[in-house]
Legacy VTK file of the C-alpha trace (Angstrom):
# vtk DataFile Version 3.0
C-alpha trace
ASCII
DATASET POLYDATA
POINTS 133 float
2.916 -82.631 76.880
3.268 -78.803 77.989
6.324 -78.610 75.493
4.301 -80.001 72.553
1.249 -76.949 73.542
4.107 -74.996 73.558
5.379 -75.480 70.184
1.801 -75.572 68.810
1.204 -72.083 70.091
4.196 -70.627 68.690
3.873 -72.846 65.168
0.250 -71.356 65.000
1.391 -67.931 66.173
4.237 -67.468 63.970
2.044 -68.636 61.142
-0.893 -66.122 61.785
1.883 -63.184 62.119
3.398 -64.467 58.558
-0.628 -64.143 57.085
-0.756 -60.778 58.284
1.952 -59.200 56.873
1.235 -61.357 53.464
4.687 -63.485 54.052
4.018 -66.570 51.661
3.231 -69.863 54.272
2.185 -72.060 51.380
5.287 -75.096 50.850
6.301 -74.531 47.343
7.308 -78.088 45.230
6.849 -79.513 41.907
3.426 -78.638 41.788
3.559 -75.071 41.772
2.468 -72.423 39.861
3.784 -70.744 36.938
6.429 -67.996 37.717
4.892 -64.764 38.767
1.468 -65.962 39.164
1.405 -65.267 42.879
-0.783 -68.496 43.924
0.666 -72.015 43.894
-1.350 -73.854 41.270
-2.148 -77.239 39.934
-3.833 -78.590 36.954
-6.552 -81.039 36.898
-4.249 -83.161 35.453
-1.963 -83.280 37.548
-3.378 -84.128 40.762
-2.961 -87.699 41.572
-5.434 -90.207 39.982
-7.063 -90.130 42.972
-7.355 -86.311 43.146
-8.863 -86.334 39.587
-11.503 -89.341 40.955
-12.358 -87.028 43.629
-12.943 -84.109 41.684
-15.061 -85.555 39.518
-17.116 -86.563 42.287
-17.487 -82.954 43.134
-18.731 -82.183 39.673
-21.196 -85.122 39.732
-22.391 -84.027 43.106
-21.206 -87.819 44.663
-21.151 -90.050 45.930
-18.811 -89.554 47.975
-16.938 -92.842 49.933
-16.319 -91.167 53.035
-18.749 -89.227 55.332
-17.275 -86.399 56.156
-16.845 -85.376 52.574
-18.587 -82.374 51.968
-18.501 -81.517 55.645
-17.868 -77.556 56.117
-14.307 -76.212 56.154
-13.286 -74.066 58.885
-10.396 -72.420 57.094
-8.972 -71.430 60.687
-5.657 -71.134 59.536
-6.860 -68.548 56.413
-4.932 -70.238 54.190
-7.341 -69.813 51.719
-9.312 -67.024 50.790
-11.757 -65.493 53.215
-15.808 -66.205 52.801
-18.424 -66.982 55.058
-18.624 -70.265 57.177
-20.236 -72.722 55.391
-18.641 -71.768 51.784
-15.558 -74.045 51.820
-16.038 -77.635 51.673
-13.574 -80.879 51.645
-13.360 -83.912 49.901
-10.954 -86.611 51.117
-8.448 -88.006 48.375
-8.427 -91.334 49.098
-4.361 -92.282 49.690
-3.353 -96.018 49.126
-2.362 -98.022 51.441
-3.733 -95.328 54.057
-5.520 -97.242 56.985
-7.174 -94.029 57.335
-8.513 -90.672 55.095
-4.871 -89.864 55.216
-3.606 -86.030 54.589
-5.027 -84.983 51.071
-7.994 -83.544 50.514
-9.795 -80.959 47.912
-11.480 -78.109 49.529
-13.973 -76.413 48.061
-16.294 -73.157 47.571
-19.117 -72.350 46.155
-22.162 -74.258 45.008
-21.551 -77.821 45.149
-21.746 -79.430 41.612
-20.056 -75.677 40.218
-17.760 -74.276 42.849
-16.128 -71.184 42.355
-12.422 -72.465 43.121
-10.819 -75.653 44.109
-7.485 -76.527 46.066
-5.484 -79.438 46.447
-3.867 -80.154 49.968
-1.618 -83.270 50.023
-0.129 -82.430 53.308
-3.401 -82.470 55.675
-4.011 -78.378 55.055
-0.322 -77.481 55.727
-0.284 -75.759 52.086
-2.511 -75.706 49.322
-2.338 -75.026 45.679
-5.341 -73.827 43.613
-6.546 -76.574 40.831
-7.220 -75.061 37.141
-8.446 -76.788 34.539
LINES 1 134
133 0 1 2 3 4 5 6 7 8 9 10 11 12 13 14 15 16 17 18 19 20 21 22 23 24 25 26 27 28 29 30 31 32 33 34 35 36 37 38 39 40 41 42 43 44 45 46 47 48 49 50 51 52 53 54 55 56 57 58 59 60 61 62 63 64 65 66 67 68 69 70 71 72 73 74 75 76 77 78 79 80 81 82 83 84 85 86 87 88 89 90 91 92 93 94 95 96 97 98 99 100 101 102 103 104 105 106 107 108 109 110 111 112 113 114 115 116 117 118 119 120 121 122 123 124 125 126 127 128 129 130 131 132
């Protein structure tokens, strides 16, 4: 148990030293961005189907099928760009076969039907990519 605290506090410690001197702690993959655009990115397209169901949802203002979607995003790990609490939102993308919300999720900010930007997590807010359309 104290080993697992341990490695927490130096995963989350290493991570907030690599934000502050700008060191990249996004996972780059297939989904990335085009080269030299400095921000992973990913097209409405090419979320998953269920990515593109849930941002429509987000355009349509819901409903939403779980109900913590639309809950406020802490953005503790300032991963994404900083605003004041209560601007980021997520949206769970629903993951088959998932006996629970699983790890992806859109998050969110700005007004609710229009937000100003979008990103795509698939790995439970480990990295995220921003979604253009």
């Amino acid at each position: 148990m104290a080993r697992a605290a341990a490695f927490k506090f130096a995963l989350t410690s290493l991570l907030f030293a690599a934000a502050l001197t700008g060191f990249p702690v996004a996972a780059k993959g297939p989904l990335e961005g085009s080269a030299g655009s400095g921000q992973a990115t990913v097209s409405v397209a090419e979320l998953p189907q269920q990515g593109r169901e849930t941002y429509e949802l987000i355009r349509l203002g819901g409903p939403f099928p779980y109900e913590k979607d639309g809950a406020v995003f802490g953005n503790r790990e300032r991963q994404l760009p900083a605003a004041r609490r209560g601007y980021w939102r997520e949206y769970t993308v629903r993951t088959p076969g998932s006996r629970d919300r699983g790890a992806r999720r859109i998050v969110c900010g700005g007004p609710l039907r229009r937000p100003d930007a979008c990103y795509y997590t698939a790995d439970h807010y480990a990295s995220f990519r921003k979604i253009v359309e």
